[in-house]
C-alpha positions in Angstrom: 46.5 -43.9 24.6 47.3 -45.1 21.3 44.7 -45.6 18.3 44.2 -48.8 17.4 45.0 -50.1 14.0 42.9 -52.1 11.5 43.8 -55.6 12.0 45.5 -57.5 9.0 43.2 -60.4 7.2 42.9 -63.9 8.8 43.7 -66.1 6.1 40.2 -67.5 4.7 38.2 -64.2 6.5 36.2 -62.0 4.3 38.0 -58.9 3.8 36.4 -55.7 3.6 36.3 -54.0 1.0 37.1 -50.5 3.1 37.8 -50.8 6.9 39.0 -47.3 8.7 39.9 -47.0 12.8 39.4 -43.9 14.0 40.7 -42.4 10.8 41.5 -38.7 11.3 43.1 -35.6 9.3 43.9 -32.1 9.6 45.1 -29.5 7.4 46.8 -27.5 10.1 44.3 -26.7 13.0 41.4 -26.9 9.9 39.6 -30.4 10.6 39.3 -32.2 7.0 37.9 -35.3 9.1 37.8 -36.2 12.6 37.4 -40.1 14.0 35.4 -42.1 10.8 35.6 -45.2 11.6 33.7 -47.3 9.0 33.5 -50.6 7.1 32.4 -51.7 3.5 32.0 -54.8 2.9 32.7 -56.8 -0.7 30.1 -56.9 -3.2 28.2 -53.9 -1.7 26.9 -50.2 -3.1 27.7 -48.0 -0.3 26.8 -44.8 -0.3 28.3 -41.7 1.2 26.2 -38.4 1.7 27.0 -35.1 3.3 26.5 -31.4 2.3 29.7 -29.1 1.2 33.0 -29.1 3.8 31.5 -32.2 5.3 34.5 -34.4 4.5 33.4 -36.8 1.9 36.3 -36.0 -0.7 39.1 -35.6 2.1 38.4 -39.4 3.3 38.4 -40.9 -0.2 41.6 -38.8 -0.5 42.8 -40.0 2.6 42.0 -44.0 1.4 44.0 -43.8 -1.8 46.6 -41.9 0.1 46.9 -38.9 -1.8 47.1 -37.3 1.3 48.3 -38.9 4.6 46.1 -39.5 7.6 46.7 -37.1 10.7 45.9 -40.0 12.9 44.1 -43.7 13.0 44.5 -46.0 10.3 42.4 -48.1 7.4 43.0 -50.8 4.7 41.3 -51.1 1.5 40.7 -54.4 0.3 43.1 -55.9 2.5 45.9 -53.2 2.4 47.3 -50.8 4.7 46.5 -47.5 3.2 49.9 -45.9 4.1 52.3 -49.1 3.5 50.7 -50.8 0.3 49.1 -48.2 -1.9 50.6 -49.5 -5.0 48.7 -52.3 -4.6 45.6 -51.0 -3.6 45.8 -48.6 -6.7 46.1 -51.9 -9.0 42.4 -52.7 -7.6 40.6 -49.9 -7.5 38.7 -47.5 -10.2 38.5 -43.7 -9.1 36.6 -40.8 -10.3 37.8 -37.7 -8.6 35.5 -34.8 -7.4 37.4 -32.6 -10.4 39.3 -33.9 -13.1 42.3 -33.2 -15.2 43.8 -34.6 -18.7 46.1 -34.0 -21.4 43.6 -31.9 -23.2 45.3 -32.1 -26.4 44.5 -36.1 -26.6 41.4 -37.1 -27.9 39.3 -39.6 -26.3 40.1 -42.6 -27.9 43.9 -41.0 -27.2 43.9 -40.8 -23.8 41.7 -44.3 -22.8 44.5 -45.8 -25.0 47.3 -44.3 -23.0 45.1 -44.6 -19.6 44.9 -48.6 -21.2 49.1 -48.8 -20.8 49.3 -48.2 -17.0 47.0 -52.1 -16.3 48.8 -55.2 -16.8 45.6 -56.3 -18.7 44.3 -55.3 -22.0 41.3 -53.1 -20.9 41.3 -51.4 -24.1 38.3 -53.2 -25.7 36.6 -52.1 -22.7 37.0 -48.4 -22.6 35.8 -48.6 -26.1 32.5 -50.0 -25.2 32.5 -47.8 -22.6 32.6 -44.9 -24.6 29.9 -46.1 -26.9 27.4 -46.6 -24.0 27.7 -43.0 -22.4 27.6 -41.8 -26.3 31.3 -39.7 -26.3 32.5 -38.7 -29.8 35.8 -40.8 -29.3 37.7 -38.4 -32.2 37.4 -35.1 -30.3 39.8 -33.8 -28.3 39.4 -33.4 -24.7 39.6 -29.7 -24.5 36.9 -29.4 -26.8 34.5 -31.6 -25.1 31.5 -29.9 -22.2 31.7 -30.6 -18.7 29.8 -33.7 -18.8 31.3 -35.5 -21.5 34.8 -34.9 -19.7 32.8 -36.4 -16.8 32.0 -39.1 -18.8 35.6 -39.6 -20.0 36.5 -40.0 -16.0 33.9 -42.6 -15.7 35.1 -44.6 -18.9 39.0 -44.3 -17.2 37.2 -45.4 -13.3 35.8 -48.8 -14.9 37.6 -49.7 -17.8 40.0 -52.3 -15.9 37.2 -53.6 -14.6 38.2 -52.8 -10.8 37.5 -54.8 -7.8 36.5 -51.5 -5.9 35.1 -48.1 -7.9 35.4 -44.9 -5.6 33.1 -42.6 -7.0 33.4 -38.7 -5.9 30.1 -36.7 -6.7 29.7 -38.6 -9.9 26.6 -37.5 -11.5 28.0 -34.0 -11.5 27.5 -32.5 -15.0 25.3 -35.7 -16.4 21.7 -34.7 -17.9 18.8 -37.2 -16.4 19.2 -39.5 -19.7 23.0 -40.4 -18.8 22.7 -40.4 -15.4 20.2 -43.3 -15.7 23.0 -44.9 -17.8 25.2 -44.5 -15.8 22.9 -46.5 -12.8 22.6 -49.3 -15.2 26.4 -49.8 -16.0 27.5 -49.8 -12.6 24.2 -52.6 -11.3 26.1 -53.9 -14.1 29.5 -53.7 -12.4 27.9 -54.4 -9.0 26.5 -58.0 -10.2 29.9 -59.0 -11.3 31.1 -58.3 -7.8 32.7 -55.1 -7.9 32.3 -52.9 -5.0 30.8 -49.7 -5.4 31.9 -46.1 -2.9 29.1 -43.7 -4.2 30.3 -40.1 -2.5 26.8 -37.9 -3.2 25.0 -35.1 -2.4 21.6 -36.0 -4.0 20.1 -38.3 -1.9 17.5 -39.6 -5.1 20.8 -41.0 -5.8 21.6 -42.7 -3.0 18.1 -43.9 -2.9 17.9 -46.0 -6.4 21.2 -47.1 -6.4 23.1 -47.9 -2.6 22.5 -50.3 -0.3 23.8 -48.3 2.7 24.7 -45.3 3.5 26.7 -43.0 6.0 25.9 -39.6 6.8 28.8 -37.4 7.5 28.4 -34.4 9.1 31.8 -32.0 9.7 34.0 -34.6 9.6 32.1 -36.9 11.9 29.9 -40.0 10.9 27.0 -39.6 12.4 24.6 -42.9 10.7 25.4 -45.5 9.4 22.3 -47.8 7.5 20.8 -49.4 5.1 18.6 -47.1 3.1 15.4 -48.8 3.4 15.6 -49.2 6.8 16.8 -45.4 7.1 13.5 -44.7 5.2 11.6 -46.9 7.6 12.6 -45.9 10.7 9.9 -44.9 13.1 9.9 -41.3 11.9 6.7 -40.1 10.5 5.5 -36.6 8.5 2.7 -35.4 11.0 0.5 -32.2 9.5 -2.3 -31.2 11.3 -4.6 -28.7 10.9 -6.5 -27.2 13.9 -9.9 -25.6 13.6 -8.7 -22.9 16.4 -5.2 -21.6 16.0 -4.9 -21.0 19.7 -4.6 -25.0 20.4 -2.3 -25.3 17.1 0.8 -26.2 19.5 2.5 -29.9 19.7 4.0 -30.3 22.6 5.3 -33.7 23.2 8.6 -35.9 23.2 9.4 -36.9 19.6 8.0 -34.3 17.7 10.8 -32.2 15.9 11.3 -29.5 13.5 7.9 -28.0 13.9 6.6 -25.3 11.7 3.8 -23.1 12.1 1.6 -21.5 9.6 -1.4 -20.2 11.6 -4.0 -23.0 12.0 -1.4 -25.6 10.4 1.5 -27.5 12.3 4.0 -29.8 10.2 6.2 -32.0 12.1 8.4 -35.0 12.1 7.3 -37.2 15.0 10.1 -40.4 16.1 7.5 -41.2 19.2 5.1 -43.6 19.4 1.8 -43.3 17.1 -0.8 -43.4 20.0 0.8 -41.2 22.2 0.3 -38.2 19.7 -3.2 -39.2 18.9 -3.9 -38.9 23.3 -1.7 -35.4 23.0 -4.3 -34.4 20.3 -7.6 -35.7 21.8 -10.2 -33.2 22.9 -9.1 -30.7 20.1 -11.1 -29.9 17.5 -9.4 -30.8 14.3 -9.6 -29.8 10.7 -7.5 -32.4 9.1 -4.5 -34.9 10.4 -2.1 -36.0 7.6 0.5 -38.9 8.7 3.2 -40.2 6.2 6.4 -42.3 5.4 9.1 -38.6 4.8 10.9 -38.8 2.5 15.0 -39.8 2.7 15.8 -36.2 2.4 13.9 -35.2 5.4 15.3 -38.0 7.1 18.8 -37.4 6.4 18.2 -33.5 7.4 16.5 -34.6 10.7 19.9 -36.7 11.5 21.8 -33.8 10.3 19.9 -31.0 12.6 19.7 -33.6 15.4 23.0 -33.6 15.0 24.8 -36.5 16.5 24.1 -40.5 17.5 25.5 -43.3 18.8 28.1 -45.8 17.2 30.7 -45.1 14.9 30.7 -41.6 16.2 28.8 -38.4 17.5 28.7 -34.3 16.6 26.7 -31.5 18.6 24.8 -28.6 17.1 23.0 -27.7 13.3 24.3 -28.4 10.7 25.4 -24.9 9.1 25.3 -26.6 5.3 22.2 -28.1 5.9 20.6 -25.6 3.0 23.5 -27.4 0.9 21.8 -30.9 1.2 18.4 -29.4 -0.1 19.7 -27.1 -2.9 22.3 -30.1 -3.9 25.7 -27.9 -3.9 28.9 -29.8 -5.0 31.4 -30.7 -2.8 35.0 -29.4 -3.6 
């Protein structure tokens, strides 16, 4: 049966900003991605989170067609992402995972030659640009720390003012101070209307700044929300403390990821409230904590649940899922 393609606009339809069918790609018989199917629409911060070898970088690859897609098909703003990538390059701002200039160039060298590839002057600014993330514009770029070059790939992203900014992992290398600058210039870009991909690993991140999210999991999207209702979803932190260790057991639909440390149980309960208060009653108990988790230990209960319904489904634990905690780059 053949995949299904993304449908060209309707004249006077609202275009999303990224639409993919079923998008797929291999590297041999090594899965890079495997059936996203997705949409973005204008004007929004999306965000995209997974752990290392999850396949964040290899779809954003796979959008600006630096590489080609195995199977399925998408369009980015409009465009086919095979047939019109010239175009779609015109629109878009990128910040790669892992970045590479002419390191002999200083900065104010090589946003001036970056300037010459745009049809408009965007010069004035990548120089205001360079002043707000505070880069000494007279050094050259081999000479400059990991996290000003990552500023310097930032500046070149945004300085043509892009209708779309695909961002790969881009607080990598920024100290607290810029990284909150770096918040404030893109709500910046985002209230002028550009569109905003946020590819991430720290979900404080996507937390501040996105407006959705979609958890990718070995190639496989497995959520697909908005953040606060991700965070208010009916999961609760349950810990309980019994005052015999004998009856410190939960047993009951909807209680996950238990852990046991002798009178104490923690859990994440998705049941309903009242049925765990019954489960408990006629035990003795020391203490009964219930919270709101956090949008880490939601994301890691989707990730060890490992699969859901929609856009598509995966089986089994995540074997990165340490990677989400301890924040790992993706390469």
């Amino acid at each position: 049966m053949a995949v299904p393609s993304v449908p060209a606009a309707t004249p006077g339809a609202a275009v999303p900003a990224i639409e993919t069918v079923h998008l797929k790609k291999y590297y041999g018989r090594s899965r890079g991605i495997e059936d996203i199917s997705l949409r973005v629409e204008q004007g929004e911060i999306f965000g995209f989170i997974g752990p290392n070898g999850a396949g964040k970088s290899t779809t954003i690859r796979t959008l600006l067609n630096f590489i080609f897609p195995t199977a399925g098909s998408a369009r980015v703003l409009g465009h086919d992402i095979v047939t019109e990538s010239r175009e779609i390059r015109e629109k878009v701002g990128y910040l790669p995972g892992e970045t590479g200039y002419y390191d002999e160039l200083t900065v104010d060298q090589l946003v001036d030659y970056t300037a010459r590839f745009y049809s408009t002057d965007c010069r004035r600014r990548g120089a205001e640009l360079v002043d707000i993330l505070e880069i000494d514009r007279k050094k050259p770029i081999h000479s400059l720390s990991l996290g000003n070059k990552r500023k310097v790939g930032i500046v070149l992203a945004l300085m043509h003012r892009p209708r779309l900014l695909i961002l790969d992992e881009p607080t990598a290398g920024l100290d607290p101070l810029m990284q909150t600058r770096l918040f404030d210039v893109l709500r910046e870009e985002n209230e002028r209307g550009t569109t905003i991909f946020f590819s991430s690993h720290v979900l404080s991140e996507v937390q501040k700044l996105c407006h959705r999210v979609a958890i990718i999991k070995e190639g496989l999207i497995l959520k697909v929300e908005e953040v606060e209702r991700l965070r208010e979803s009916r999961l609760r932190k349950v810990r309980i403390t019994f005052r015999d260790e004998r009856q410190a057991v939960v047993d009951l639909p909807g209680a996950v990821e238990q852990e046991r440390d002798g009178r104490s149980v923690r859990l994440l309960y998705g049941g309903d409230i009242n049925d765990l208060v019954r489960h408990l009653a006629g035990r003795e108990l020391e203490s009964l904590w219930v919270e709101e988790p956090t949008l880490e230990e939601v994301f890691l209960h989707y990730y060890e649940a490992g699969g859901r319904t929609g856009e598509g489904s995966a089986s089994g634990r995540a074997a990165a899922v340490s990677t989400a905690r301890s924040g790992k780059e993706e390469r």
